[in-house]
C-alpha positions in Angstrom: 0.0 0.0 0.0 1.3 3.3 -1.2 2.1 6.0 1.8 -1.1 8.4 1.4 1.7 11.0 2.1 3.6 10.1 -0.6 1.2 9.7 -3.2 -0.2 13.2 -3.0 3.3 14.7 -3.4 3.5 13.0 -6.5 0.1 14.2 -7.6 1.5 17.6 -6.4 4.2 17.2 -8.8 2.8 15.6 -11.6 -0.3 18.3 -11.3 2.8 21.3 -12.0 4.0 19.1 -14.8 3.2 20.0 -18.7 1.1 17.7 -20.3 3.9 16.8 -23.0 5.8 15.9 -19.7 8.0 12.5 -20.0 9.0 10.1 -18.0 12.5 11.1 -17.9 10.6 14.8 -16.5 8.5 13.5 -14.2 12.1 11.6 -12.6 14.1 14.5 -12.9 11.2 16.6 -11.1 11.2 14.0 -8.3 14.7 13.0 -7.5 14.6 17.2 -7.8 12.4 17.1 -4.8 13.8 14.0 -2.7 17.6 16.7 -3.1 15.6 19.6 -1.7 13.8 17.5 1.1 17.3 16.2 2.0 19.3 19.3 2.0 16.6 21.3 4.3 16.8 18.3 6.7 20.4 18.5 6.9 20.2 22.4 7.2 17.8 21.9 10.3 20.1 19.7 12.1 23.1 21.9 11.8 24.9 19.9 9.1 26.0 22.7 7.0 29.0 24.2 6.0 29.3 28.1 5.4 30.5 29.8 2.3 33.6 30.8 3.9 35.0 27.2 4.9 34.5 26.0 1.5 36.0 28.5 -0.9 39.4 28.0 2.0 39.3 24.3 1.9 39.4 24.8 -2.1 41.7 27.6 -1.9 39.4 30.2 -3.4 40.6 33.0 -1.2 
């Protein structure tokens, strides 16, 4: 049995979706949404790296 959760984020999705839409879109828009869920996650529990770390670590400054 499909989450009920779950299936009306992909309704959500698929409603924003043209109706010449693919496959390959309808993929792209989700694993688009699974990143965004992931990184906000990570942002709320402090694992996050500022701007400043990075461009030193890569020797941008």
């Amino acid at each position: 049995m499909v989450n009920p959760a779950l299936r009306h984020e992909v309704n959500e999705i698929l409603s924003h979706l043209p109706e010449t839409a693919t496959l390959h879109d309808l993929m792209y828009a989700l694993e688009t949404r699974a990143d965004i869920v992931e990184g906000l996650a990570d942002a709320a529990a402090g694992r996050v790296v500022d701007n400043a770390s990075i461009r030193q670590r890569f020797g941008l400054e």
